[in-house]
C-alpha distance (Angstrom), angle and dihedral (degrees) to the residues before:
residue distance angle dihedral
X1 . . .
X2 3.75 . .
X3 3.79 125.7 .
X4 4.02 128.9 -171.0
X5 3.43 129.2 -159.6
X6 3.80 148.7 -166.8
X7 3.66 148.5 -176.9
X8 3.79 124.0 -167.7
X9 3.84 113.8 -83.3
X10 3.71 106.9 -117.9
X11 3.62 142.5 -115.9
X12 3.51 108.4 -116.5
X13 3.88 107.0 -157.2
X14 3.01 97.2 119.2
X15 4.18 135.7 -6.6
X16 4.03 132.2 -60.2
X17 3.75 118.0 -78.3
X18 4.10 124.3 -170.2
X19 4.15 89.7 -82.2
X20 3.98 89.4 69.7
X21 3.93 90.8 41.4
X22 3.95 81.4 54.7
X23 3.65 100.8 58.9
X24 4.30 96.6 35.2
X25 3.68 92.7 47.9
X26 3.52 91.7 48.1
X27 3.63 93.9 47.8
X28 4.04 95.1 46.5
X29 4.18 79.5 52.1
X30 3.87 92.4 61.4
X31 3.52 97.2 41.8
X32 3.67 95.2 46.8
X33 3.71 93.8 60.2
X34 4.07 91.4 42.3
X35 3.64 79.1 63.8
X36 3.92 103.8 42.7
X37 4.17 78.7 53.8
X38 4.12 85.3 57.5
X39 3.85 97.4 -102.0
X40 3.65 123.9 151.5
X41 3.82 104.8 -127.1
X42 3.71 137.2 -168.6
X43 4.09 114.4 -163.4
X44 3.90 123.6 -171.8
X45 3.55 132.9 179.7
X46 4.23 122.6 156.5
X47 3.71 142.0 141.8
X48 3.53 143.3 -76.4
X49 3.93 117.5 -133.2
X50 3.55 104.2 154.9
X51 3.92 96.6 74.6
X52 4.31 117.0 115.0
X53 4.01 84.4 -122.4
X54 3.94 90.2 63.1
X55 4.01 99.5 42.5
X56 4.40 78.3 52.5
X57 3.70 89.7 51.6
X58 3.70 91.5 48.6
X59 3.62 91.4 49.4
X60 3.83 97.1 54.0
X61 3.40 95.1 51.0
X62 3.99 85.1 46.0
X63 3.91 98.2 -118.5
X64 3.63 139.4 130.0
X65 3.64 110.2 -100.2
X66 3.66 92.7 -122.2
X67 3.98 89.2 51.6
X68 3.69 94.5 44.7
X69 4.40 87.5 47.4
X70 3.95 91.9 52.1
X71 3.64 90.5 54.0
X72 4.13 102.5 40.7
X73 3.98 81.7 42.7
X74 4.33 91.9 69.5
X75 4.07 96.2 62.2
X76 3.53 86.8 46.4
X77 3.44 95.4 46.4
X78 3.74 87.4 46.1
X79 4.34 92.8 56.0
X80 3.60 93.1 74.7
X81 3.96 100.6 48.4
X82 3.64 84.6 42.5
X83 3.41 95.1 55.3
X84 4.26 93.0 49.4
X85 4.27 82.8 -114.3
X86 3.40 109.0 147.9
X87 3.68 108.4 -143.9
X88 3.63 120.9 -169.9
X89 3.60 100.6 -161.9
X90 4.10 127.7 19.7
X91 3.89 107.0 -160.5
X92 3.66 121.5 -157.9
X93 4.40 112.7 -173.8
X94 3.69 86.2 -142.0
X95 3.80 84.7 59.2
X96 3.95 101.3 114.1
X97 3.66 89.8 -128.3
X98 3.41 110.1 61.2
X99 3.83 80.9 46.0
X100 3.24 93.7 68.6
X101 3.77 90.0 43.5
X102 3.90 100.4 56.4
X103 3.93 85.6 47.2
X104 3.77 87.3 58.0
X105 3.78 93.6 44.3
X106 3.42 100.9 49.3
X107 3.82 95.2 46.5
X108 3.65 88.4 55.6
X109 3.89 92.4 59.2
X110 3.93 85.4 37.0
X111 3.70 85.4 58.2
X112 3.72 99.5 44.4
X113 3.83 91.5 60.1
X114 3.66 99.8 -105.4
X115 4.20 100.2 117.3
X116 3.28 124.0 70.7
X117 3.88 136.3 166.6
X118 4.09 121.7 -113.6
X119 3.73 140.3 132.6
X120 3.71 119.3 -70.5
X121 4.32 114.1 -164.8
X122 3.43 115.6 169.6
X123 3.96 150.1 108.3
X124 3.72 112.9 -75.9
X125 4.02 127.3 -166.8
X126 3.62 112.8 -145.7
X127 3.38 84.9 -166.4
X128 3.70 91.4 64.9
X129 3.50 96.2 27.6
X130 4.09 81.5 -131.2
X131 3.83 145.4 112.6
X132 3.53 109.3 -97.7
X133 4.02 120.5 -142.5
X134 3.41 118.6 -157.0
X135 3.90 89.9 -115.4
X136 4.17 85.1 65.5
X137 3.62 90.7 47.0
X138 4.29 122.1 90.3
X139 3.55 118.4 -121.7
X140 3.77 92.0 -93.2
X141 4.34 91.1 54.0
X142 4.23 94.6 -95.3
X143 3.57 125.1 148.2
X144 4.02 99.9 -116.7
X145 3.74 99.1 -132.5
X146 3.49 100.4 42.4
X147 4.12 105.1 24.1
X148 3.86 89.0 -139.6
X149 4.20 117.2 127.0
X150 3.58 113.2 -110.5
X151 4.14 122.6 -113.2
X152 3.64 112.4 -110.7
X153 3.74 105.7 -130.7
X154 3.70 128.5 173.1
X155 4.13 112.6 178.0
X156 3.95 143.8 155.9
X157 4.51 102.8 -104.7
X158 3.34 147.6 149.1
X159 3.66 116.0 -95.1
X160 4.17 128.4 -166.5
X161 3.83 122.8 -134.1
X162 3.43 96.6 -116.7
X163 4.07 83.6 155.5
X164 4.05 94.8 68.7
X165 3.83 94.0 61.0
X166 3.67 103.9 50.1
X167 3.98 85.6 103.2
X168 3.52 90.2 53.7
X169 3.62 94.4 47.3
X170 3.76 98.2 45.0
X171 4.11 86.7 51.5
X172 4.02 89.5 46.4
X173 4.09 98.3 53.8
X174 4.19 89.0 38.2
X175 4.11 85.7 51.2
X176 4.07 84.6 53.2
X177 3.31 122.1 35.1
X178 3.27 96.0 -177.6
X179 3.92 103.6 53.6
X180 3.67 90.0 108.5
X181 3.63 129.2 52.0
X182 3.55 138.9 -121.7
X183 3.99 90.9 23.8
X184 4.08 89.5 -116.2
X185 4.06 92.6 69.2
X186 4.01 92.2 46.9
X187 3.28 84.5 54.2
X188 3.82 98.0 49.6
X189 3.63 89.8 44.9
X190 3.87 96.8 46.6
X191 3.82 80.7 43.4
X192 4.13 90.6 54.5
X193 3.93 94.4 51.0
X194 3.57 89.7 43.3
X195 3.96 93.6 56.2
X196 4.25 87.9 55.5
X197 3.50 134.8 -80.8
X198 3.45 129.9 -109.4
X199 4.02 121.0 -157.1
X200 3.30 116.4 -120.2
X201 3.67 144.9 -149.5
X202 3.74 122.0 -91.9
X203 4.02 98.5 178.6
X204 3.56 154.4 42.7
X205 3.80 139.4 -136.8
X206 3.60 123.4 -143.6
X207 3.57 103.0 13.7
X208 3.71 123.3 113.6
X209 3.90 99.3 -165.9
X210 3.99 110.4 91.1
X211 3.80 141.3 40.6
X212 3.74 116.0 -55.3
X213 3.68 119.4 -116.7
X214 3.73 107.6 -105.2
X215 4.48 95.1 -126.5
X216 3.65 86.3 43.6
X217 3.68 126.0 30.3
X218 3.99 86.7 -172.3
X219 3.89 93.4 80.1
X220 3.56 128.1 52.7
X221 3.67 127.8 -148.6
X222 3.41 117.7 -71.8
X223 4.33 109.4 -122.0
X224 3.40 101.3 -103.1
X225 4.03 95.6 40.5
X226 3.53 86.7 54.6
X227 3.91 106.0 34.7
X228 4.05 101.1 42.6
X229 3.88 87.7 54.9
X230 3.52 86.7 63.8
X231 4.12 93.1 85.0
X232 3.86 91.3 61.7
X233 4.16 101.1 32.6
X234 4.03 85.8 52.7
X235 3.92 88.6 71.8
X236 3.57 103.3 51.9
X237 3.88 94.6 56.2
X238 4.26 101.4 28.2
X239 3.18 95.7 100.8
X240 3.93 113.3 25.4
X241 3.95 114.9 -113.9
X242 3.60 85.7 23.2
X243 4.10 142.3 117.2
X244 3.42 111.3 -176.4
X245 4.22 99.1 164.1
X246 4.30 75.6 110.8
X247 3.56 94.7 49.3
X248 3.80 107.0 46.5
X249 3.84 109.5 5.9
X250 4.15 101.5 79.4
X251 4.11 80.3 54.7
X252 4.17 94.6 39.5
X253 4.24 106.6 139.9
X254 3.73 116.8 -175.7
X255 3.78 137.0 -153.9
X256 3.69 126.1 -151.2
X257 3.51 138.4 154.4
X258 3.79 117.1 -115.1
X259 4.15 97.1 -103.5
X260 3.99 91.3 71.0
X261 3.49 87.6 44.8
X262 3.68 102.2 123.3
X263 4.22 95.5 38.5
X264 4.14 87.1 61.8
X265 3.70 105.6 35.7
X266 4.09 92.5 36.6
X267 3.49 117.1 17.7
X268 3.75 95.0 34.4
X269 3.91 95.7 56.0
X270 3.60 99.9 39.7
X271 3.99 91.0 55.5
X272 3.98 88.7 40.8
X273 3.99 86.8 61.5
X274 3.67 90.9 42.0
X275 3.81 96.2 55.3
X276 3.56 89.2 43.4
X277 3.49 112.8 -95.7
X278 3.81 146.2 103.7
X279 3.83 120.6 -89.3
X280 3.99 110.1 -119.7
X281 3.56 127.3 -90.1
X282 3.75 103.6 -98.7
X283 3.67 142.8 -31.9
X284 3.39 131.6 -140.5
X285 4.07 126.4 -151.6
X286 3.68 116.9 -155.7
X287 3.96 118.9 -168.4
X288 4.20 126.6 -122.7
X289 3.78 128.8 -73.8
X290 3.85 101.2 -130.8
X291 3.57 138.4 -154.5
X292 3.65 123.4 -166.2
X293 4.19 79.0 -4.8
X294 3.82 82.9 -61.4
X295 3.87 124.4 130.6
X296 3.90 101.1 -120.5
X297 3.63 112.2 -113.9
X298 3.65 137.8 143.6
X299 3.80 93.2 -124.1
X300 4.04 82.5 64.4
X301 3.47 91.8 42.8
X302 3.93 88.0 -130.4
X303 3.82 101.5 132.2
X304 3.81 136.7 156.0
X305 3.94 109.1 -162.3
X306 3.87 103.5 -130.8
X307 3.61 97.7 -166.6
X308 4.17 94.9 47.1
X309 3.64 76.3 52.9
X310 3.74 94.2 58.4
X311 3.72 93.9 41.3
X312 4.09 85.7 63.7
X313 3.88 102.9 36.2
X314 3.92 104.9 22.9
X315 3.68 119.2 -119.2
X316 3.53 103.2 -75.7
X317 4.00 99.1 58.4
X318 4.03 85.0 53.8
X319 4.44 93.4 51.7
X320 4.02 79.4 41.5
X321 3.92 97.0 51.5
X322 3.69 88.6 41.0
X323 3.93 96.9 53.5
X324 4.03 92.6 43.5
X325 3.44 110.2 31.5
X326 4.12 94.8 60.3
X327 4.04 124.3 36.3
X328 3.54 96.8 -122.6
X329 3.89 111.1 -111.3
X330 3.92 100.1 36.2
X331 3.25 128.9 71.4
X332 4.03 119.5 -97.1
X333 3.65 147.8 174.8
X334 3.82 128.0 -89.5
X335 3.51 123.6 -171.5
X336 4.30 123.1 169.8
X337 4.34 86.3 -125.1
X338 3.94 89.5 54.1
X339 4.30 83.4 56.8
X340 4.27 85.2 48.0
X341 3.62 93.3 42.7
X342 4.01 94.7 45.4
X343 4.40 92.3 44.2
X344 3.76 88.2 52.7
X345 3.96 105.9 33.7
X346 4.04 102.7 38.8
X347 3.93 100.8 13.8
X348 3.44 100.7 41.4
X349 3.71 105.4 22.6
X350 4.06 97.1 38.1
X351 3.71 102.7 30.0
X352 3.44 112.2 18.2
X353 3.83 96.1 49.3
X354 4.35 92.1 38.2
X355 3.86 84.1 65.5
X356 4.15 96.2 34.0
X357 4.16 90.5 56.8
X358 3.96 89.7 41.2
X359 3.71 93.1 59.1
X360 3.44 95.9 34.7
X361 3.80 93.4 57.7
X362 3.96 89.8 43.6
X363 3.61 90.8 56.9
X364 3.85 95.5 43.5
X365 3.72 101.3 31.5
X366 4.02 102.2 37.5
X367 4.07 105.8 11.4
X368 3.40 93.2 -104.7
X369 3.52 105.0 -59.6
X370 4.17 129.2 111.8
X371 3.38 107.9 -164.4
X372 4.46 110.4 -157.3
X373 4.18 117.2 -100.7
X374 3.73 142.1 146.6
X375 4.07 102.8 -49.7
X376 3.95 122.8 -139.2
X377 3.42 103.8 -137.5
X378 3.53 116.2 -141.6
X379 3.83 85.5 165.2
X380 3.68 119.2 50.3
X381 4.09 89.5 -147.7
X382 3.59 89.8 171.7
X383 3.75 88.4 67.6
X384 3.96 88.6 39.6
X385 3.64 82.4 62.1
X386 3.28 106.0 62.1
X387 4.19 90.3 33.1
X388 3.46 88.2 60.8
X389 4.11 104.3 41.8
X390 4.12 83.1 45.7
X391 4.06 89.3 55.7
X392 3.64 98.3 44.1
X393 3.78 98.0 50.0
X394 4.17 81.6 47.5
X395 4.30 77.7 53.2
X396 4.16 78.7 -126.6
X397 3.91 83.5 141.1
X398 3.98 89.2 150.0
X399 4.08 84.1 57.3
X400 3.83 93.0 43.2
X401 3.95 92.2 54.2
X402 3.95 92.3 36.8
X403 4.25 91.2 61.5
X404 4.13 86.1 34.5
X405 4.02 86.8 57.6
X406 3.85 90.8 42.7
X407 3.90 97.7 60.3
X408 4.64 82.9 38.0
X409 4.06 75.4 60.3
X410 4.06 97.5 42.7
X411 3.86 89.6 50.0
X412 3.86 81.6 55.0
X413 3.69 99.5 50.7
X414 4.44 85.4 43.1
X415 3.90 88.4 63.2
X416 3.89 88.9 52.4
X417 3.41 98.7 42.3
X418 4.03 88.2 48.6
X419 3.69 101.7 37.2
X420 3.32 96.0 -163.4
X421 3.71 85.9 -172.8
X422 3.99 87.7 70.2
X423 3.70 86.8 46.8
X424 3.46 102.8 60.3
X425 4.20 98.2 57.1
X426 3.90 81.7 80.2
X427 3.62 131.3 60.2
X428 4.04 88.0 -152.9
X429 3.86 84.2 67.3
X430 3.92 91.5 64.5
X431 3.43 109.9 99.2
X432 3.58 87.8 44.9
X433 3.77 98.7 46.1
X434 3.91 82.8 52.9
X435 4.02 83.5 62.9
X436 3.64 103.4 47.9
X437 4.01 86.6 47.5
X438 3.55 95.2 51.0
X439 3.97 91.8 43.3
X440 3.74 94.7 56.0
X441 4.00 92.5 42.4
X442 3.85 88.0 46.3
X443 3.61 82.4 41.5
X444 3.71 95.2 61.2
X445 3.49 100.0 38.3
X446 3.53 91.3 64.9
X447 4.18 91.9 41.7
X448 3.83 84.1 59.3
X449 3.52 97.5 48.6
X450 3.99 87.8 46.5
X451 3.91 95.4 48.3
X452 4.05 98.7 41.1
X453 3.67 84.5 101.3
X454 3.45 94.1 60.3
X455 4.05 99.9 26.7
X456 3.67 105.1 28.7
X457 3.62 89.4 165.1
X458 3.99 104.2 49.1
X459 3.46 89.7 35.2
X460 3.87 92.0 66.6
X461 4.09 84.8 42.5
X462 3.93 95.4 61.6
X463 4.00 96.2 45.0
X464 3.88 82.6 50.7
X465 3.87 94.8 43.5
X466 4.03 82.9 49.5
X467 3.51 100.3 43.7
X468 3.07 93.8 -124.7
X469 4.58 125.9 145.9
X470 3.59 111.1 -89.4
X471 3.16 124.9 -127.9
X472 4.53 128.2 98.9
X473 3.64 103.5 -125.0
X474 3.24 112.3 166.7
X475 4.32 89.6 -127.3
X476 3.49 89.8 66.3
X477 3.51 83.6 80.8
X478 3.73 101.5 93.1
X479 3.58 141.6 84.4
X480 3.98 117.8 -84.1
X481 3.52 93.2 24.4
X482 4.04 101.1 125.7
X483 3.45 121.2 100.7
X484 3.44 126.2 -138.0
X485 3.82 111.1 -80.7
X486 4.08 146.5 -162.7
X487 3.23 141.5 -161.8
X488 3.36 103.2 34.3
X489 3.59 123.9 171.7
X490 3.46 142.6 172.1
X491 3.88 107.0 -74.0
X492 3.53 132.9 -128.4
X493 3.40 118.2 -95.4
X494 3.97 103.0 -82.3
X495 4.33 92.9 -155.0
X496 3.43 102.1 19.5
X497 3.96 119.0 -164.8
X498 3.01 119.1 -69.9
X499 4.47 116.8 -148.8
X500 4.26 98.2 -168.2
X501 3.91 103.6 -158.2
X502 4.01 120.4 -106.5
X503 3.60 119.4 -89.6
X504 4.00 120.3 -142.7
């Protein structure tokens, strides 16, 4: 009965675009229906600071790093609000308690004999904030995802034995099959440990930015062996007097995108085992957004602006573009006429004019009032229910929406098929005009309930507009669930039109 949940921390070198909308929203979707089924949930999201890429930043624009990261850090902390996500926990790496945290952590794997100092020479994306083998390289010597040439460095660090737990990590994802999700990245990951593992660097000389390693104060922590930790040192500062590692880390779920694949489901569980702890409960690895088949990314210049989005459609038309214009898990086009061409055609057309005719004819046709009977049931909700709750604990949340938005469109073709509007020229018709009414309020009460996740905001318009209890729970989602209900009138427009201004 408890679920925990995280996105990537990230990169602040420069502001949010749509790709780190994708993966909050999405998050704040899954927890919100763990919740409406009477979980007890725990939801981070954060920021990165201590990356090279962000002390280089700071530089140019002549700041100290920790100046520059308190100012990047408000936008960011501003995406989730913005986008009605309701974080539990924002985690900064310059907080002073996950400092102390990582310290901890990577003494204990200091002290179980996996670190050990060597050489490192090799090419290095900043981009990436990774080691770059020629195999990941183009043909001309660019970093694939960000067409950049690597740095050559060659330095003095601290590197973990990532090597001596391949056994341990081969027995831990045959043991659970479903630690990695969809199927096709557990099996690239299994495949990658299986192939050999190479130990890795976990620190840097010679730059001042990041946490200094606890048995020598002259390196700092390495990105990954600082920024991965994040996940667990989150829940032992949260909520202040509080450890909740107990609580919420034997149910801890995270989200990634699939080009920090390999740090989360290899690196991260091999160093959780070696500082004495268990690995999480699963991952899941969602593909790219693309534009012009191009990962979005400022380094590519390829960005879509998710809070100008916002400021045009409202928040709920960006979670709802997100969740249906990409099967989560693969990667997918985005374009800013698909978000246009979804607010007007589904939102506005399906939803927003399903509830505007309902009221409307309980005003006209019955004064307002809907008075409970025996439902038709164009929609079998109950088996929506369970559809649904199934998806979202698979994190299909494209699937869940896509069968939500099928019975939004049944309702649709009921009132046609009915026409109540022919109904009500005869007083014969009134006991079943009193059905069709109640069926599409009941209808709609249990749409709401089944889209909160995704609409928080309209959702909590049409159970007002219906007069119906507020309140999400995840029951509600069943046929013959409406109460009786006055004072209905015609509702406001739920997606109004929207006139964008010319463009020269």
């Amino acid at each position: 009965m408890r679920f925990y949940l995280t996105t990537p921390i990230y990169y602040v070198n420069s502001t949010p675009h749509i790709g780190h909308a994708y993966t909050t929203a999405i998050g704040d979707m899954i927890v919100r229906n763990r919740q409406q089924r009477g979980q007890e949930t725990f939801f981070l999201t954060g920021v990165d600071e201590h990356a090279t890429k962000v002390y280089r930043v700071a530089q140019e624009q002549g700041l100290e790093p920790q100046e520059y990261a308190d100012r990047i850090a408000v936008p960011w902390r501003e995406l989730p609000k913005r986008l009605d996500a309701e974080t539990d926990f924002f985690i900064r790496t310059s907080d002073e308690g996950h400092k102390r945290f990582v310290r901890d952590f990577l003494q204990r794997m200091y002290d179980n004999g996996d670190v050990y100092e060597d050489v490192y020479a090799g090419w290095y994306c900043v981009g990436c904030e990774a080691f770059k083998t020629d195999e990941e390289l183009t043909e001309d010597g660019l970093c694939k995802d960000h067409l950049t040439k690597p740095e050559w460095i060659e330095e003095k660090n601290y590197f973990f034995r990532l090597s001596a737990y391949q056994d341990r990590l081969l027995a831990l994802y045959d043991e659970r099959p479903q630690f990695v999700l969809p199927g096709f990245r557990y099996n690239e990951a299994r495949s990658f440990i299986a192939g050999g593992l190479q130990d890795f660097s976990i620190s840097r000389a010679g730059q001042p930015w990041g946490i200094p390693l606890p048995w020598d104060e002259s390196q700092v922590a390495y990105v990954w062996a600082d920024a991965l930790i994040n996940y667990l040192s989150a829940l032992t500062y949260a909520r202040e007097g509080e450890d909740l590692r107990d609580v919420f880390w034997p149910v801890a779920h995270h989200l990634l995108a699939k080009d920090i694949l390999r740090f989360h489901c290899v690196f991260w569980p091999a160093m959780l085992l070696s500082a004495g702890y268990e690995p999480p409960q699963q991952l899941f690895v969602h593909g790219y957004l693309l534009l012009d088949d191009r990962k979005i990314s400022k380094s590519l210049g390829n960005v879509i602006e998710p809070l100008e989005l916002i400021d045009v459609y409202g928040s709920d038309a960006v979670r709802f573009w997100i969740a249906r214009a990409v099967s989560f898990g693969h990667d997918g086009s985005a374009s800013v006429d698909s978000v246009r061409e979804r607010y007007e055609n589904e939102l506005g057309n399906d939803l927003g004019n399903l509830l505007s005719r309902t009221t409307a004819m309980v005003a006209r046709y019955r004064d307002g009032t809907v008075k409970r009977v025996e439902p038709d049931a164009p929609v079998d909700f109950d088996a929506l229910r369970e559809d649904v709750a199934g998806r979202m604990d698979d994190f299909d949340v494209t699937g869940a929406l896509d069968v939500t938005w099928d019975a939004v469109r049944r309702l649709n073709q009921y009132v046609t098929a009915e026409a109540p509007w022919q109904l009500a020229k005869d007083e014969a018709n009134d006991a079943k005009l009193d059905r069709v009414l109640y069926t599409l309020l009941d209808g709609l009460t249990a749409l709401a309930v089944a889209l909160h996740a995704y609409l928080p905001q309209s959702s909590a318009k049409i159970l007002e507009a219906l007069r119906q209890p507020a309140g999400f729970e995840w029951e509600r989602v069943r046929n013959g669930g409406a109460v009786t209900a006055e004072g209905i009138g015609q509702a406001e427009p739920l997606f109004p039109r929207i006139e964008l201004a010319a463009t020269a």
